[in-house]
Legacy VTK file of the C-alpha trace (Angstrom):
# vtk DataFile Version 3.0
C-alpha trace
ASCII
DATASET POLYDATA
POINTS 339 float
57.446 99.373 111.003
56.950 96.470 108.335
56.660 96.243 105.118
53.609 93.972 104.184
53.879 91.378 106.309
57.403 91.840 107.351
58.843 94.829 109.402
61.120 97.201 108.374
62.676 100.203 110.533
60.619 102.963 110.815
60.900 107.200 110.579
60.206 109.721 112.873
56.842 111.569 111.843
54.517 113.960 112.866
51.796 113.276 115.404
49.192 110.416 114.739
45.654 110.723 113.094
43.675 108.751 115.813
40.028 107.797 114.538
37.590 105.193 117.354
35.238 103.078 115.281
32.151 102.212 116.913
31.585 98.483 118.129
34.136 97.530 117.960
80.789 88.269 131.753
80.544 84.582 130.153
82.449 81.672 131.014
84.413 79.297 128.543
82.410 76.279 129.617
81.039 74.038 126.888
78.020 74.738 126.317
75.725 71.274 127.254
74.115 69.216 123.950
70.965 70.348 122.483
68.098 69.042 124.180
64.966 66.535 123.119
63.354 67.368 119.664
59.829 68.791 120.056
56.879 66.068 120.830
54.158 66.715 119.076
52.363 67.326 122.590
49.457 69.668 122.672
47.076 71.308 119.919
45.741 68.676 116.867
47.007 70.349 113.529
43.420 71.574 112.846
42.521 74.968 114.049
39.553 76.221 115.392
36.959 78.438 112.652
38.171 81.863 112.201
36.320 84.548 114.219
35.697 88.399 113.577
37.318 90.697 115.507
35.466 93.653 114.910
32.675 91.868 116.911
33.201 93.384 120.604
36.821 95.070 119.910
37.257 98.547 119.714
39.391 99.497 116.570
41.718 102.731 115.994
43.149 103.607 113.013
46.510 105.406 113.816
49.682 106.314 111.392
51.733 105.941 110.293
52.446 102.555 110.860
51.511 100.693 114.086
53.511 97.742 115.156
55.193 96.313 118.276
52.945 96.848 121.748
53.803 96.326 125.616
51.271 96.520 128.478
52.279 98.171 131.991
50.463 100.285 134.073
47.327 100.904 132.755
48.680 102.031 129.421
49.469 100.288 126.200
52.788 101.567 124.408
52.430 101.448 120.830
55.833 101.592 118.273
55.423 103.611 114.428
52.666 106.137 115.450
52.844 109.622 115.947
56.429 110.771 116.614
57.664 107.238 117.116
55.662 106.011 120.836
52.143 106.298 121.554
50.601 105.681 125.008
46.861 104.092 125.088
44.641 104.203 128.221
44.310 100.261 128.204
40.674 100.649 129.704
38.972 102.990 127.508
41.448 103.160 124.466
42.261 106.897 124.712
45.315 108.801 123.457
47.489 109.305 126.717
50.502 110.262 125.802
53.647 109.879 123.336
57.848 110.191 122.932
59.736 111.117 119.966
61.608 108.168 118.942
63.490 107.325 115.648
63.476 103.658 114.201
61.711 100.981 117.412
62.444 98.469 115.650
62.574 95.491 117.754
59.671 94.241 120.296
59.755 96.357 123.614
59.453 95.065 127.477
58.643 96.140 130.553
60.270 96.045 133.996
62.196 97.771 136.719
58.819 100.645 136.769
59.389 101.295 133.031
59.117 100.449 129.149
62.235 100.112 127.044
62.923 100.472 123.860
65.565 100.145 121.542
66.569 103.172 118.672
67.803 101.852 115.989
69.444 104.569 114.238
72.478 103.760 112.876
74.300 106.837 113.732
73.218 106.794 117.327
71.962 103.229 118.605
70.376 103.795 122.068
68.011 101.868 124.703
65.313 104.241 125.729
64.095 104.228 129.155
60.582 105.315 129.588
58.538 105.461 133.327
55.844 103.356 133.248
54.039 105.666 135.909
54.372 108.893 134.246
55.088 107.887 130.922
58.259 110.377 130.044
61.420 109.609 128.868
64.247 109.089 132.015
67.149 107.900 129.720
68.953 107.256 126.719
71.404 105.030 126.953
74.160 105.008 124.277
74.273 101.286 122.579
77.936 100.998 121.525
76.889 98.981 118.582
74.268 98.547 115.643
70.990 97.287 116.991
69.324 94.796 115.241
65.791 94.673 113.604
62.795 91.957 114.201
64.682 91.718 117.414
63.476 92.045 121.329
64.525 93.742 124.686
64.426 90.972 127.675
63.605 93.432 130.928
64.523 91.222 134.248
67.253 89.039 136.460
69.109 91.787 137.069
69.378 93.382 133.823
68.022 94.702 130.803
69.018 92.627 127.919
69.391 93.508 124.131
71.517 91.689 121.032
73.494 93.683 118.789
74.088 93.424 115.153
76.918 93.077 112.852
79.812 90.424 113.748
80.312 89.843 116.447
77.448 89.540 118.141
76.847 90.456 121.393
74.551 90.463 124.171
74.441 93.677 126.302
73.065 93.559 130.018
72.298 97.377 131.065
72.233 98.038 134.299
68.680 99.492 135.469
70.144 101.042 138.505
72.894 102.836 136.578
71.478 103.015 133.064
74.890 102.060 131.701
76.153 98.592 129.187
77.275 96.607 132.305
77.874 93.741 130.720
79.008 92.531 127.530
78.807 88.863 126.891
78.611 86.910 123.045
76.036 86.004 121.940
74.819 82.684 120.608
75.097 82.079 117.121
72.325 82.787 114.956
70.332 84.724 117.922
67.402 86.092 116.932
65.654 87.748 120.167
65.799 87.722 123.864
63.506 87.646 127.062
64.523 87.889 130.747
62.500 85.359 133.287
62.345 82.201 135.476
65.283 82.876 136.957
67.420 82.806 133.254
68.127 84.484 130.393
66.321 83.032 127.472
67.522 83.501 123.374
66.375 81.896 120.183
68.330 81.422 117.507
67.556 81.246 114.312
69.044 78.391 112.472
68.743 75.768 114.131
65.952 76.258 115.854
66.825 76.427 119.837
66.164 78.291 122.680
68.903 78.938 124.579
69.300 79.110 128.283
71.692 81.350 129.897
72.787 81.947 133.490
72.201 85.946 134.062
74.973 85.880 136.920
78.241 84.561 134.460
76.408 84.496 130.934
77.182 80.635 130.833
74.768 78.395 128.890
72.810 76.537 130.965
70.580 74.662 128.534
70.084 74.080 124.561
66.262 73.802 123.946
65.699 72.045 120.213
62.340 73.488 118.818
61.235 74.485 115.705
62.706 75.741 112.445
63.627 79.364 112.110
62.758 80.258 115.949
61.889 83.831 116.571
60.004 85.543 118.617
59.401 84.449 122.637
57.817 85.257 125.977
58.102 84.163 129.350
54.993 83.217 131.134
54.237 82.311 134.779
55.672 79.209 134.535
56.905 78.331 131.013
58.410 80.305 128.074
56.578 79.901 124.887
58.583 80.221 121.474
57.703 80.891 117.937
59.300 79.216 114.826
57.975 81.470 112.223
58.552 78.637 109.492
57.069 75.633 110.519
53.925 77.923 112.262
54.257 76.316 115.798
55.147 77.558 119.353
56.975 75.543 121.534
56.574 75.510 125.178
59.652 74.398 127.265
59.577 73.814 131.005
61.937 75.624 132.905
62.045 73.110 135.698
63.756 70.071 132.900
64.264 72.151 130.129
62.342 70.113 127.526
59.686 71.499 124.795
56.574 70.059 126.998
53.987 71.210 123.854
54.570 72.279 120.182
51.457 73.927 119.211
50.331 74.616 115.567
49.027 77.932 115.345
48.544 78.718 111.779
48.350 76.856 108.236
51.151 78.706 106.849
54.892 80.379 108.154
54.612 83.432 110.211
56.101 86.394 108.736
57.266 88.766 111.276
54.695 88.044 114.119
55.087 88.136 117.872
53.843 86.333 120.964
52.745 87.338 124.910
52.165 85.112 127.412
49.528 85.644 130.961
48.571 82.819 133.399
45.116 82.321 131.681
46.315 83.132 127.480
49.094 82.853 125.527
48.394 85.353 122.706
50.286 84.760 118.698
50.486 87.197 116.498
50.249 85.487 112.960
49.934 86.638 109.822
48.934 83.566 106.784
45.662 82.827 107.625
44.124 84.834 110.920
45.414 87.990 113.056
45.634 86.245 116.035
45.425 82.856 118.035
44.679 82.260 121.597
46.081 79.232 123.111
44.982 77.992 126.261
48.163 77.307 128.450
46.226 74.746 130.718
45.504 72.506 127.704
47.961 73.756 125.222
45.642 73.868 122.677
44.128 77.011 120.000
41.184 77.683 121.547
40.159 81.183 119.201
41.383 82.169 116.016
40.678 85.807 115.358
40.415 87.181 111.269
40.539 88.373 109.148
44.326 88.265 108.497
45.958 91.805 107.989
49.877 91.299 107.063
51.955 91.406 110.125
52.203 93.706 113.644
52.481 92.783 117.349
50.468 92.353 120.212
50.637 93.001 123.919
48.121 91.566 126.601
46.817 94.571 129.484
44.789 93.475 132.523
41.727 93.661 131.191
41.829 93.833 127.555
44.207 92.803 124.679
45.597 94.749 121.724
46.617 93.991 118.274
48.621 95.821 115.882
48.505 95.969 111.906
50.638 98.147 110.245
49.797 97.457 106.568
46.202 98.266 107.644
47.063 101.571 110.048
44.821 99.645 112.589
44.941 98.899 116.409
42.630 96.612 117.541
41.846 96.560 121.608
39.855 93.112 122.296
38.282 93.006 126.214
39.664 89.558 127.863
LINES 2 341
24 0 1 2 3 4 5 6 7 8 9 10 11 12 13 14 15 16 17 18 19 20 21 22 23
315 24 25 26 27 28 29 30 31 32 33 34 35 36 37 38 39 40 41 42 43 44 45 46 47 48 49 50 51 52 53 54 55 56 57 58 59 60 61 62 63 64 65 66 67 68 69 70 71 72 73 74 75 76 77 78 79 80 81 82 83 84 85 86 87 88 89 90 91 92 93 94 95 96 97 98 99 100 101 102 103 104 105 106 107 108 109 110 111 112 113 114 115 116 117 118 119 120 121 122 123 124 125 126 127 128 129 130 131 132 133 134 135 136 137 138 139 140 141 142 143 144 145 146 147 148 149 150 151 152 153 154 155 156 157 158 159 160 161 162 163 164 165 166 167 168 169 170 171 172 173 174 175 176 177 178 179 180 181 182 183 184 185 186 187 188 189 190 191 192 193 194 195 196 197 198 199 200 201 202 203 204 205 206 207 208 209 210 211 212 213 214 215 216 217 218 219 220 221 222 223 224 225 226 227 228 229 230 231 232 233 234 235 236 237 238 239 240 241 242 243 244 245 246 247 248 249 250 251 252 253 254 255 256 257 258 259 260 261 262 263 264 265 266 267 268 269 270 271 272 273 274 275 276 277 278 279 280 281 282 283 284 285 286 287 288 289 290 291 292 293 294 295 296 297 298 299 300 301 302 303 304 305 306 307 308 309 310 311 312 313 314 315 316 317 318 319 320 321 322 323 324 325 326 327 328 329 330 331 332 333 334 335 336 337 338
């Protein structure tokens, strides 16, 4: 979990108080130079009025502290509730399920039939391999290094993909077919989190702000995407992947086909602390945390189209078929919003 507006590692705890309100290998190739700065293509820095969420959501108030969220299979996982992993009927919001995990502290991701998760417990790092279907735990697989918080698993090409901590960094690829480290290739410097999509590996790293495209075959960089400062959290959509840089409030959406930021996109009126970000073919959902819970921008126009409020520190999001959910851990409160 977070501390007010920033996350922090969380504990394993006893089961949650659930409460519905009503109406609501790499290669030694240089890497190639960084590419175009952002344009200042898409959304106009003013934002749209600030709407209420509690009109038309349903809201739960779980414990102890709700925070990173990942859609698959009619369920909604939910980090920092009951003993560590809550499952939520995405349709009617219901308590389905839940795993014992210590310390998810990094955003989760689905793929291969199932949810992972990282455990960041010093004394025992592990990736946690959950089936989507059934929703129990099918492995733990041992992370030979210190996982890293206000990080992210990248589920896909071949792998499931997770930085560690400490120096050096790395970048693990686990092998879904053998739950075992397959790979172990460095990892950029300054990398922040990591997503899986488009046919590439995809990191962000911190300072400077870049996105950086890897080749999930040899681990050799196959682009350097300039965007914002202090780049953090990212998805991969249909057709583009959409970053956040928490600092300068933006999210930058690069083109896989020239790799070039085709939008930046301001999405709140002060940095985003924490945060998080998931992208579908009709939304691209931002978890923010200055001025509003969420944005919506509309990937056709690449414009903020809804601003939902009031703001409630920091907590993640994840987008289901038919509804999306929001997480605030300062306020114990899940929010699930119809789409």
């Amino acid at each position: 979990m977070r501390t007010p507006t920033a996350r922090r590692p969380g504990t394993l705890v006893a089961a949650a108080l659930l409460t519905l309100a009503a109406g609501a290998c790499a290669t030694t190739a240089a890497p190639p130079p960084p590419g175009p700065a952002p344009t200042s293509a898409g959304a106009p820095d003013t934002l749209p009025d600030l709407r209420e969420i509690a009109a038309g959501s349903r809201a739960l108030t779980a414990t102890p502290n709700p925070d990173w969220a990942v859609a698959a299979a009619g369920s909604v996982w939910i980090s920092g509730v009951g003993p560590g992993l809550q499952r939520f009927d995405a349709t009617t919001g219901a308590l389905a399920g839940e795993v014992a995990i210590y310390s998810v502290c990094s955003a989760m991701d689905h793929g291969y039939e199932s949810i992972w998760v990282m455990s960041c417990d010093y004394s025992s790092p592990k990736l946690v391999r959950i089936e989507a279907a059934t929703g129990t735990s099918s492995a733990e697989i041992a992370i030979p290094a210190r996982l890293p918080a206000e990080s992210s698993v990248g589920a896909g090409e071949g792998a499931v993909w997770l930085l560690t901590s400490g120096s050096p960094r790395h970048l693990l690829a686990v092998d879904p077919a053998t739950n075992t480290v397959a790979r172990t290739l460095p990892a950029p410097d300054g990398a922040k989190a990591v997503r899986a999509g488009l046919g590439s590996v995809w990191v962000t790293t911190t300072t400077p702000g870049q996105v950086i495209r890897l080749d999930p075959t040899t681990g050799q960089t196959l682009a350097t995407i300039k965007i914002g400062r202090d780049a953090s959290f990212l998805a991969v959509g249909p057709d583009a992947v959409w970053a956040m840089s928490a600092s300068d409030a933006t999210v930058s959406r690069i083109d896989p086909t020239t790799n070039t930021v085709a939008a930046t996109i301001r999405v709140s009126s002060g940095a985003v602390s924490g945060g998080d970000i998931a992208a579908a073919a009709d939304a691209v959902w931002v978890r923010v945390t200055d001025d509003a819970l969420a944005v919506r921008i509309d990937p056709h126009t690449n414009t903020v189209v809804d601003r939902l409020g009031p703001p409630a520190g920091s907590g993640g999001l994840a987008i289901a078929e038919t509804s999306v959910w929001f997480t605030a851990h300062d306020t114990q409160t899940i929010w699930q919003l119809p789409r």
